[in-house]
Phi, psi and omega in degrees: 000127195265128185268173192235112222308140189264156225263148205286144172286116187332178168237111204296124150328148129351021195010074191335118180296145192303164172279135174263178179313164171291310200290331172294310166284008139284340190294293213298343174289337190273351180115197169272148157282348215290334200251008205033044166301296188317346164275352181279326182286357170275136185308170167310329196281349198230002178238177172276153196223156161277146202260147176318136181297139182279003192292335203252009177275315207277351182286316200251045171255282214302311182291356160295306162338319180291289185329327186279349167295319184291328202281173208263122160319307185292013195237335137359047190310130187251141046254163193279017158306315236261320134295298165341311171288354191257332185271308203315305187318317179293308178289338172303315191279337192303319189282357160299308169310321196215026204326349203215309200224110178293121191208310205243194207180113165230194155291344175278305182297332151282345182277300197283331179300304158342304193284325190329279191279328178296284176332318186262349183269295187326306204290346173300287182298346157283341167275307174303267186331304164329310160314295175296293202322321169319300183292307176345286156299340186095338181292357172234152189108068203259336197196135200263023156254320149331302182307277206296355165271292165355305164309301199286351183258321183301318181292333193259335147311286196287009170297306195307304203302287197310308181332279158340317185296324185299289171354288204282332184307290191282109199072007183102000179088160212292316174305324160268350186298315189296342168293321183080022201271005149232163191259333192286132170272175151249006154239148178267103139303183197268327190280300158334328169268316150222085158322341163285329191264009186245182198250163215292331194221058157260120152217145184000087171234194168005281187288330181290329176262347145322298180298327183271001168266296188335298165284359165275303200286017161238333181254335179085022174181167220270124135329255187263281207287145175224153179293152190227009208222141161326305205271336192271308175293340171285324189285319165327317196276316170300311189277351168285343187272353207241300163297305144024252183288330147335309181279319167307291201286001168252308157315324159312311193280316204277340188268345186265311160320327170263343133303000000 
């Protein structure tokens, strides 16, 4: 009787290797670091950088200057020098400090970027109460195109003032963003959420939180960027209860003026 050979045994497998973490399986798909290739696959906004040109912070300081030259004496703080000459003074040393590229940042120099906008925000907001109280009472406002040019140069300050506030903010202010020295942001821009679709070394500067004080202070709530740290949603909110109320209350007085 012939037996019948018994059937070859499978040859044991391999034990499936763990799934590793995202980030262990990002190293290893880019390779070795050793040469920092692998920082070139991070966006601009999470790597060091060249730090942003300063014309376009100090441009549109100056033209707040202009505007506060412009506005109605009693809306002023006096003598009527006198801010203005205390922000040109700040600004001279900040473009001292940093003449071409915001790249370097010490405390004294986050101390004076500070003293900036908190100087041009004080002297705002002493003009904006002068305003509403003026409107409460009845007493500002004789004629509704002055008025609404008034209203629009306080309102497009505080468009200015917050901007800065975001700017000078976020992330540690333009200087550590060029620095890389945090990864966490406070505002989520749209290019951050789909990096593919922004160009390899776009990240966040000046005119982007211009826009995003712009479009609060118009939609009255966040647009494209949206905040993600406490202190960013509380400034969102002041300034919107702020323009808010500006804008009611000077078109309203300028539509009854014109009835």
């Amino acid at each position: 009787m012939t037996s019948t050979p018994p059937d070859p045994q499978p040859e044991p497998q391999p034990a499936s290797a763990p799934v590793p973490p995202p980030e262990r399986a990002a190293a290893a798909a880019e390779g070795p670091t050793t040469d920092g290739s692998a920082a070139a696959h991070l966006p601009a906004w999470r790597r060091v950088t060249r730090g942003e040109p300063r014309w376009a912070s100090t441009s549109t300081v100056l033209a707040v200057v202009v505007i506060q030259f412009a506005l109605p004496a009693r809306l002023a703080v006096h003598p009527r020098w006198l801010m203005p000459v205390v922000e040109l003074a700040l600004l001279v040393a900040l473009v001292a400090g940093n003449p071409h590229r915001i790249e370097r940042s010490s405390r004294t120099y986050r101390v004076l970027e500070l003293a900036l906008t908190l100087a041009i925000g004080g002297a705002n907001a002493y003009g904006a109460v002068r305003l509403v109280a003026g409107l409460v009472r009845g007493t500002e406002g004789s004629s509704a195109g002055p008025l609404l040019l008034t209203g629009g140069a306080i309102w497009l300050i505080n468009i200015v003032i917050f901007g800065l506030l975001y700017w000078e903010l976020d992330r540690g202010g333009p200087a550590a963003r060029a620095q890389g020295e945090r990864d966490v942001p406070d505002f989520l821009f749209v290019q951050m959420q789909v990096p593919e679709m922004a160009p390899a070394h776009w990240e966040p500067a000046f005119f982007d939180y211009f826009y995003l004080s712009y479009t609060n202070s118009t939609a009255f709530s966040p647009t494209d960027v949206m905040p993600l740290t406490r202190w960013a949603k509380a400034l969102m909110l002041a300034q919107s209860a702020v323009s808010l109320l500006t804008v009611v209350l000077v078109v309203a007085r300028a539509v009854n003026i014109l009835h």
